[in-house]
N, CA and C of each residue as an Amber inpcrd file, in Angstrom:
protein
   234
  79.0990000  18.6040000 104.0420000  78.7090000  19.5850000 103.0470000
  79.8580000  20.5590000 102.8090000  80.1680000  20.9450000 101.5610000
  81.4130000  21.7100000 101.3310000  80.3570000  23.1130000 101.7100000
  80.9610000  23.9380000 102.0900000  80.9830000  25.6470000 102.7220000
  81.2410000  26.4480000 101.2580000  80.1160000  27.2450000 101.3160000
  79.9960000  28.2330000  99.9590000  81.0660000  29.5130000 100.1690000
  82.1800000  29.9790000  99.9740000  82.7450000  30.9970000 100.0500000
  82.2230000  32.2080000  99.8780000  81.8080000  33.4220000 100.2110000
  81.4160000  34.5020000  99.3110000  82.3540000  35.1330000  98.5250000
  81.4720000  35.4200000  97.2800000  82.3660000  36.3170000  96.5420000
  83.3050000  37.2670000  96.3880000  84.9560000  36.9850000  96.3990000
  85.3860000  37.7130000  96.3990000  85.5280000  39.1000000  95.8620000
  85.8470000  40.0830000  96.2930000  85.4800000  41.5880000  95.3580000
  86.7270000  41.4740000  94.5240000  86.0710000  42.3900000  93.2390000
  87.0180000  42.4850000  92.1200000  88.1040000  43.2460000  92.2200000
  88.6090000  43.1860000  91.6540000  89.6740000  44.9160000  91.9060000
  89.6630000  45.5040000  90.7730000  90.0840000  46.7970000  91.4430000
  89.3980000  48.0070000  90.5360000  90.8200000  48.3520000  89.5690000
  90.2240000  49.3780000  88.5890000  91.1860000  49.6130000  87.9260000
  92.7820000  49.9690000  87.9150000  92.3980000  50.5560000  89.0610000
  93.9390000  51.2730000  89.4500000  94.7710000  50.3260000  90.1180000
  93.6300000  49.1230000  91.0790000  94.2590000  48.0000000  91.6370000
  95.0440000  46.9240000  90.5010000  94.2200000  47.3460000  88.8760000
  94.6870000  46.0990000  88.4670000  96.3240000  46.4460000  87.2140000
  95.9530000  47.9550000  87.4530000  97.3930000  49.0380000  86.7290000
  98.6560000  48.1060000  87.8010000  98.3430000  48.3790000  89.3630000
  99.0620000  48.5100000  90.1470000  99.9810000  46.8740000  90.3710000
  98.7910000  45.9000000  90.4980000  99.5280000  44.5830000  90.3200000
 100.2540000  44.2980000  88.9650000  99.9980000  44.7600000  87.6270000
 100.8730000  44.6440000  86.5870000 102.1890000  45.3430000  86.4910000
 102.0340000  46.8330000  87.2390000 103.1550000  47.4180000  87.3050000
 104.4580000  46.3880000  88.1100000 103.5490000  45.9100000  89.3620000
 104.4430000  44.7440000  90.3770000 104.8550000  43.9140000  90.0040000
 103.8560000  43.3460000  88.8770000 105.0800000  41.9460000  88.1120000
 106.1460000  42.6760000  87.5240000 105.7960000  43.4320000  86.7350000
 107.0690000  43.8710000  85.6820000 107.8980000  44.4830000  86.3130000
 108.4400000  44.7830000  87.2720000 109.3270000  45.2990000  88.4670000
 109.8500000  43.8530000  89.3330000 108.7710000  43.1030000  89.3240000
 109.4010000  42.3190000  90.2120000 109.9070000  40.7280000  89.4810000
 109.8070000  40.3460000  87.8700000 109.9770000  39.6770000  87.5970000
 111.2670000  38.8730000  87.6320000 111.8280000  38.5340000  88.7240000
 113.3780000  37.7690000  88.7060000 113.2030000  36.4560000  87.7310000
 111.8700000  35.6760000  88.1460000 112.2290000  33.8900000  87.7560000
 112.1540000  33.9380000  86.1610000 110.8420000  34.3980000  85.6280000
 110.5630000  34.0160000  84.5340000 109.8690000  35.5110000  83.7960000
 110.9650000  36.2660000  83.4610000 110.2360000  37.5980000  82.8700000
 109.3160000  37.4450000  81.4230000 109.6860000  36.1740000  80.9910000
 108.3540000  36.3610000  79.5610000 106.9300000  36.1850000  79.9650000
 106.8930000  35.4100000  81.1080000 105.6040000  35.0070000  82.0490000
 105.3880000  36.2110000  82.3570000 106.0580000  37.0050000  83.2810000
 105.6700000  38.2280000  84.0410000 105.2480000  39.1020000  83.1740000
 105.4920000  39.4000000  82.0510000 105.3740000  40.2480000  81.3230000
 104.3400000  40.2730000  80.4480000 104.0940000  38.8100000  80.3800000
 102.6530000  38.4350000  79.5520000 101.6130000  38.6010000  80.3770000
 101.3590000  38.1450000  81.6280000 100.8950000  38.0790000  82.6750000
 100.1090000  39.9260000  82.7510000 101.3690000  40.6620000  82.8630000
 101.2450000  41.7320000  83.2590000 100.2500000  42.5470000  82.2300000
 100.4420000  42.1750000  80.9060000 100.4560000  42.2760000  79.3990000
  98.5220000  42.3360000  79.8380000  98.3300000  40.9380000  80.0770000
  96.8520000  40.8260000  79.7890000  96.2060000  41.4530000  81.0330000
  97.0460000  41.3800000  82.0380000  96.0170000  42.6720000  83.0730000
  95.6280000  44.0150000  82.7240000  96.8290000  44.5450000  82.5280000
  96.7190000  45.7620000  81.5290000  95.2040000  46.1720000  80.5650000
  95.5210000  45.2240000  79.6800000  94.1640000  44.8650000  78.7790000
  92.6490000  44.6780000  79.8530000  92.9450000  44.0810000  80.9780000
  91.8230000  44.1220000  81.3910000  91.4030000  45.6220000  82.1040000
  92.3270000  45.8420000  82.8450000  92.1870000  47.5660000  83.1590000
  91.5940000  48.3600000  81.7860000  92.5900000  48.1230000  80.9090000
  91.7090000  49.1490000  79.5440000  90.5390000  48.9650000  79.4200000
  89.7950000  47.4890000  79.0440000  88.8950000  47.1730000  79.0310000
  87.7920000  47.7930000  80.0480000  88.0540000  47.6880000  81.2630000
  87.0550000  47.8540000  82.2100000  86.9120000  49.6350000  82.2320000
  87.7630000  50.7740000  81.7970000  87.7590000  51.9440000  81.6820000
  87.3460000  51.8400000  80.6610000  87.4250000  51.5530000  79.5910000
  86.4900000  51.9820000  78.0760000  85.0240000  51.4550000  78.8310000
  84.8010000  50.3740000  79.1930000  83.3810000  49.6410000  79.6640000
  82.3510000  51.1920000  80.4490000  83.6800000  51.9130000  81.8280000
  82.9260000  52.5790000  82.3900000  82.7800000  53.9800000  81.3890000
  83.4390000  54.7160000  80.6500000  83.8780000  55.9160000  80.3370000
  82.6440000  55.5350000  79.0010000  81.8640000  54.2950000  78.6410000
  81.1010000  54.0880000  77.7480000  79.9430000  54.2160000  78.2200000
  79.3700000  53.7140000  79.6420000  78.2560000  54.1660000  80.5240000
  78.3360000  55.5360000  81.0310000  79.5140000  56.2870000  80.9930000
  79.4820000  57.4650000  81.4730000  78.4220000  58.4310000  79.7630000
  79.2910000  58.2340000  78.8990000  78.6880000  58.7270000  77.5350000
  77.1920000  58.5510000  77.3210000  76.3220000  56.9290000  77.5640000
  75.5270000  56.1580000  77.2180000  74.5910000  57.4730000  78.2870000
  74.7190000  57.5080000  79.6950000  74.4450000  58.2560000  80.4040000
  74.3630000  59.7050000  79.8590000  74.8520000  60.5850000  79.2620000
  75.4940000  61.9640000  79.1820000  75.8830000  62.5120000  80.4080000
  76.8930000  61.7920000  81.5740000  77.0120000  62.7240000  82.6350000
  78.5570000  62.7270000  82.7500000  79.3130000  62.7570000  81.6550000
  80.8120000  62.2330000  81.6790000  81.4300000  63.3360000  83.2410000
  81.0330000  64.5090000  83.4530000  81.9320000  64.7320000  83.9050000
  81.3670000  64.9160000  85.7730000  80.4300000  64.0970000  85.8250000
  79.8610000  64.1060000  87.4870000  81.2290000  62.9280000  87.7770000
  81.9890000  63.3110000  89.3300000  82.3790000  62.3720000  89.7840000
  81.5360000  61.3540000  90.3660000  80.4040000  61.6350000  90.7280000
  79.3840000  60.4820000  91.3840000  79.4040000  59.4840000  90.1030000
  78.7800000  60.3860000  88.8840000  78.6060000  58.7740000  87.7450000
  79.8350000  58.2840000  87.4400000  80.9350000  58.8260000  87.9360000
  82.2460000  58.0730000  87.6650000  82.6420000  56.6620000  88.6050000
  82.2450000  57.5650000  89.6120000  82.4500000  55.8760000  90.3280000
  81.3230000  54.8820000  90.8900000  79.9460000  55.5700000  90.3350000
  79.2470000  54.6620000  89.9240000  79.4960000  53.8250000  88.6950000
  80.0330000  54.6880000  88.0160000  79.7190000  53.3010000  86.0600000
  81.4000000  52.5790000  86.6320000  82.6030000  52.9150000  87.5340000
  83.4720000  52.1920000  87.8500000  82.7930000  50.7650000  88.6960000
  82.0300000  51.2750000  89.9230000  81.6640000  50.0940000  90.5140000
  80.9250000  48.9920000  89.7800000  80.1360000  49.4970000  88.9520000
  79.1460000  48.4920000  87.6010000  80.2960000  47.4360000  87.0540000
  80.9760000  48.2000000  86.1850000  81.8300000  47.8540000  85.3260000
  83.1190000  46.7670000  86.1750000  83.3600000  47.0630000  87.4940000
  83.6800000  45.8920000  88.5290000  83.4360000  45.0520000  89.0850000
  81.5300000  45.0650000  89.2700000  81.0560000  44.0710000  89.7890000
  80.4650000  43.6850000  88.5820000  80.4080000  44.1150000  87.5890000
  79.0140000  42.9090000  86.5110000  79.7840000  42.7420000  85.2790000
């Protein structure tokens, strides 16, 4: 029987700023890759901050840090 892995956790926004910043710094082999690469993480970080900063609004509690990193954890796991 193959073994079910559990789900790996997502990474969060700042994790996913942080690995794009690393390609584009570290691109020696193939910088149009790295850069595209880096390109669409980016986009996903934006994405996932408009996603939470839209449940923060949907909510009216923009400026509790609790609903902040609650609508972050949502917006990471779902």
């Amino acid at each position: 029987m193959f073994k079910v892995s559990p789900r790996p956790e997502r990474l969060s926004i700042e994790q996913i700023h942080g690995l794009a910043d690393s390609l584009r710094s570290e691109s020696a082999h193939d910088g149009r890759t790295a850069a595209a690469v880096a390109d669409a993480l980016e986009s996903v970080a934006r994405e996932r901050a408009c996603r939470a900063a839209r449940l923060q609004r949907q909510l009216g509690l923009r400026n509790s840090a609790s609903v902040r990193r609650v609508a972050e954890w949502a917006v990471t796991n779902f």
